[in-house]
C-alpha positions in Angstrom: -130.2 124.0 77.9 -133.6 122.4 77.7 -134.6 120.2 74.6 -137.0 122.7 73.4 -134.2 125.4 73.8 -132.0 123.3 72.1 -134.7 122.3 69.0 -135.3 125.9 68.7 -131.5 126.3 67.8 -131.9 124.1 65.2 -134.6 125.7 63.8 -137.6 123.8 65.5 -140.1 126.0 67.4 -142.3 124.4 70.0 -146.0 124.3 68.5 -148.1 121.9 71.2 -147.5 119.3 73.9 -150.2 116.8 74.5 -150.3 113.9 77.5 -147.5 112.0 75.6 -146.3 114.0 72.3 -144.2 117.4 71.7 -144.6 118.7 68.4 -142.1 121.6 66.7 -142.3 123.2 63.3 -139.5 124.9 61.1 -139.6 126.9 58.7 -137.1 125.3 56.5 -139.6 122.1 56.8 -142.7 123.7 55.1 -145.7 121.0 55.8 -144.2 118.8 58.1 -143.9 118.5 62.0 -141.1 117.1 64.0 -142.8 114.8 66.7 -141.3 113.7 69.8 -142.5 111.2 72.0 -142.1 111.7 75.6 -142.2 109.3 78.7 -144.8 110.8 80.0 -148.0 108.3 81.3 -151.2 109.9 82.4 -154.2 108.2 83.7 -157.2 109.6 84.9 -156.6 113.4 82.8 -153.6 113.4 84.7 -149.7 113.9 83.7 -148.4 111.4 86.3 -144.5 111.2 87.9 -142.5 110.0 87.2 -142.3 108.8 83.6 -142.1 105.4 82.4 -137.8 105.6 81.4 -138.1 104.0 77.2 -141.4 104.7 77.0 -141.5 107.3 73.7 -139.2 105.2 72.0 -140.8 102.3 72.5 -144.3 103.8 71.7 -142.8 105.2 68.4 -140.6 101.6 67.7 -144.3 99.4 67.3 -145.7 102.7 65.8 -143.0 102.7 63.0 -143.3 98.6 62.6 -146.8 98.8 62.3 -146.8 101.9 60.2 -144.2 99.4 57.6 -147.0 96.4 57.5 -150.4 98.1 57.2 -150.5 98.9 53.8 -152.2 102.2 54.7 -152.1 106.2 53.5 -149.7 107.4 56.9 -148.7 110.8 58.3 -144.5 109.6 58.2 -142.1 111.5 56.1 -139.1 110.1 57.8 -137.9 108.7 61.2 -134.8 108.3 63.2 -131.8 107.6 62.4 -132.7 108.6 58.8 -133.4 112.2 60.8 -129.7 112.7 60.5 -127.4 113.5 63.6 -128.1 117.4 64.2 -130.9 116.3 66.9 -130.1 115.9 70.4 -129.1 112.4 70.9 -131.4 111.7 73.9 -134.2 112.1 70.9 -132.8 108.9 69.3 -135.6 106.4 68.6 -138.5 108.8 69.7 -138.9 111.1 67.0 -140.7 111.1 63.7 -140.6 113.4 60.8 -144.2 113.9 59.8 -146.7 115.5 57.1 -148.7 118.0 58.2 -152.5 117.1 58.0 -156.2 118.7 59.0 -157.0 116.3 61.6 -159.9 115.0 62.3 -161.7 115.7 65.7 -162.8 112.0 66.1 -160.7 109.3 67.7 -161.9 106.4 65.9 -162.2 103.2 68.4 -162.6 99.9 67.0 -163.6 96.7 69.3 -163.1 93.1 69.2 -163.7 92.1 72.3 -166.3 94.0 75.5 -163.8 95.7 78.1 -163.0 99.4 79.2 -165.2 102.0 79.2 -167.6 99.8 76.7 -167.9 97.2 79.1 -169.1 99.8 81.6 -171.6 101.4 78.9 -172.6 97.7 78.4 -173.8 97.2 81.8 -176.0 100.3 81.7 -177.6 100.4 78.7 -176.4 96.7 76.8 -175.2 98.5 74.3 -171.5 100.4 72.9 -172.0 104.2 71.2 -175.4 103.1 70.2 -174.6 100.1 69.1 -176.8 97.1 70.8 -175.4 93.9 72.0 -176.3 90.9 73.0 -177.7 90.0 76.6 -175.9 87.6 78.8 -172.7 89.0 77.2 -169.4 89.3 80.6 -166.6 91.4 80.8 -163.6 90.7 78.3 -166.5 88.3 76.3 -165.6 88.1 72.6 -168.0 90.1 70.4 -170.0 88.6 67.6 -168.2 91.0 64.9 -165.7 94.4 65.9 -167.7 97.4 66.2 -166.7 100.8 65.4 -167.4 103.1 68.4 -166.4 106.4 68.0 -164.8 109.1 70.6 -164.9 112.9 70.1 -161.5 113.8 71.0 -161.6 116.4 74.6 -159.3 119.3 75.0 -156.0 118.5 76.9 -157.1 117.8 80.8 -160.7 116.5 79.9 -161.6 113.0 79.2 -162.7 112.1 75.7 -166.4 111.3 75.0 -167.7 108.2 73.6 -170.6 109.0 70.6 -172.4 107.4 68.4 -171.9 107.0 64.9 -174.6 109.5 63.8 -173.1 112.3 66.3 -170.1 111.2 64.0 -171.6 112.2 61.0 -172.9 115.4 62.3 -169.0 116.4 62.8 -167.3 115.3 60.2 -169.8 114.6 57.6 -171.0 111.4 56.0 -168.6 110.6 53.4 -165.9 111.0 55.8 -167.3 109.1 58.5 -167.9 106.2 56.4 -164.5 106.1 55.0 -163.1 106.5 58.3 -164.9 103.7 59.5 -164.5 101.3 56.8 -161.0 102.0 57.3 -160.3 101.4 61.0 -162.6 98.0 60.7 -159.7 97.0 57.8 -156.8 97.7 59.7 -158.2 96.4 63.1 -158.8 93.4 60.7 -155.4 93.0 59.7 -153.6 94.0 63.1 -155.7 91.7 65.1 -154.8 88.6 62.6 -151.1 89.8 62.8 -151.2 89.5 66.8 -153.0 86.3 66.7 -149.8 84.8 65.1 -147.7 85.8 68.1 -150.3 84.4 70.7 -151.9 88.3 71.0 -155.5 89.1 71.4 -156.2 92.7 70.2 -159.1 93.4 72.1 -159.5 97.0 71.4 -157.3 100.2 69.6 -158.2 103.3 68.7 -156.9 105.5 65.7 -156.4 108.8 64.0 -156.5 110.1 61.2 -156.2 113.5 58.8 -156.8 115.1 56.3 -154.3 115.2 53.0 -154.8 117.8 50.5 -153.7 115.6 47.8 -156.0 112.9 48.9 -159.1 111.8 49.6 -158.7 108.9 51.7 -157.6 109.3 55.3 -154.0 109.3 56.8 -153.2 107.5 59.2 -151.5 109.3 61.9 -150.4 110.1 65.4 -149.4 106.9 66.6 -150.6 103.4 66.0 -151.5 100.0 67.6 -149.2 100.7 70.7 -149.6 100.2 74.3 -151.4 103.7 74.9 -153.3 103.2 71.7 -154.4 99.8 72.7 -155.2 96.6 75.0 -153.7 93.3 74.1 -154.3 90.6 76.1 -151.5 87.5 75.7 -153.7 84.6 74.2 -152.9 81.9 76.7 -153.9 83.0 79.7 -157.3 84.6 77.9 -157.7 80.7 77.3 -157.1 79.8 80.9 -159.2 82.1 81.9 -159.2 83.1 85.7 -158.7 86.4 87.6 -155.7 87.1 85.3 -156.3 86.9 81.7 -157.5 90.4 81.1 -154.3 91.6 81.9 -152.6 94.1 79.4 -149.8 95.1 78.1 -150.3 98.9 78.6 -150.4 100.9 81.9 -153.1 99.3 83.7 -150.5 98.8 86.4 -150.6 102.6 86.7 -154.3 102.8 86.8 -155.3 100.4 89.2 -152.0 101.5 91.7 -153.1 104.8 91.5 -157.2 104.0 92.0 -156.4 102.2 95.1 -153.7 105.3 96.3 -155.8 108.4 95.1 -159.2 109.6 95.2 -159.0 112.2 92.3 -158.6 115.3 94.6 -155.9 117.4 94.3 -152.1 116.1 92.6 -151.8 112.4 92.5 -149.6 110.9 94.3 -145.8 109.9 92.8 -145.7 106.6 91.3 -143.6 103.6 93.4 -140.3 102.8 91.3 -141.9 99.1 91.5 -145.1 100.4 89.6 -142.8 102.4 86.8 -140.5 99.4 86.4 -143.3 96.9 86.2 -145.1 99.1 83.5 -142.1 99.6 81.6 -141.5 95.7 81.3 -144.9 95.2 80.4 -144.0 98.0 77.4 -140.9 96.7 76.1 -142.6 92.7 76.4 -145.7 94.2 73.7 -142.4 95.4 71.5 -140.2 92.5 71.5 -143.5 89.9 71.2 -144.3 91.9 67.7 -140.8 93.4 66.4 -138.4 90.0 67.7 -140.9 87.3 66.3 
């Protein structure tokens, strides 16, 4: 039997699958969602194979730590093992019980530091979403203050668009964008000081966030400060500088493997067991530098 087959014999019906997450509803679970988190990777719009074996629980281990520390409004109602035994053991560690919210259609990005897609928007226009910068500045270059830089979140298979705050506004209105600002700037705050005491640089996340009817403040959801959610670069070799201190721990071994193997027509290519097993120790390193210190 397949998982959802088996879910659905417990009462969980498959609602939607994203790059990484399953989520099931029940009706003996009125307003909540059972999430599961795969081992899928993606990179460039594309649902890559193999997985990355540990991945989901991993991704939903530093979710749930971070979830505990923050302080913040979240989406969990309960986790594993508290889930009780009735789910298929190979879900162990990689589902969450969660609320159900009205999310918003906005991913919001917060950075510390000038890499990714802002470093490329840099170089064309010096300036993030809008946002000028100062000249002179290089890639991976520290920025004078975090800047909030939002996305609007694409359908499955696109790629998500960066905007600029004012675009934001249009969306989702001008209360909410403030608050959703001022509260990814807060808890990029906090996680980046948090990383900094185990020799982390956070140089960029993103988050998301709903809607609570009993609320007016946003809930923090989906999941949160990870490896897919954002870069970290180890604070030491940042330091040293050289051709290897932007290196992350995320799946930027994927990426550039599959940039030099692919040229974005047709399938990509399966991914070398060397490439899976290198991302997946560069996964479980992120984990064990935040949960083991």
């Amino acid at each position: 039997m397949t998982i959802d087959s088996r879910l659905e014999a417990l009462g969980w019906r498959h609602r939607y699958s994203g790059k990484v997450r399953d989520l099931y509803e029940s009706d003996a679970h009125p307003g909540r969602l059972l999430v599961v988190t795969s081992d899928r990777v993606s990179a460039f719009d594309h649902i890559l194979s193999p997985g990355i074996p540990g991945k989901g629980a991993l991704l939903t281990q530093l979710s749930l730590w971070w979830f505990g520390r923050l302080g913040e409004p979240t989406h969990l109602a309960a986790a594993h093992p508290s889930l009780g035994q009735h789910l298929p053991p190979e879900l162990a560690g990689r589902t969450m019980i969660v609320h159900t919210l009205d999310m918003y259609p906005v991913e919001c990005v917060v950075r510390g530091y000038l890499a990714g897609s802002g470093w490329a928007e840099y170089r064309a226009s010096q300036s993030v979403c809008g946002i000028p910068l100062p000249a002179g500045l290089q890639e991976g270059d520290k920025l004078p203050e975090p800047i909030f830089t939002p996305a609007f979140k694409a359908p499955l298979g696109e790629h998500d668009e960066n905007i600029t705050f004012e675009r934001m506004v249009e969306i989702v209105g001008a209360a909410d964008a403030e608050a959703l600002r001022e509260t990814s700037l807060r808890i990029f705050t906090t996680a980046s000081a948090v990383a900094e005491d185990r020799g982390l640089l956070l140089a960029d996340t993103k988050f998301e966030f709903g809607r609570d009817a009993g609320s007016d403040h946003p809930v923090l959801a989906d999941e949160v400060l990870t490896s897919d959610s954002s870069r970290y670069w180890d604070a030491e070799t940042y330091a040293a500088g050289g051709m290897n201190r932007l290196e992350a721990y995320d799946k930027q071994i994927v990426r550039d493997w599959l940039a030099a193997n692919w040229d974005r027509t047709g399938e990509p290519p399966e991914l070398p067991a060397e490439i899976v097993e290198r991302t997946a120790a560069r996964y479980q390193e992120l984990v064990d530098r935040f949960t083991l210190a």
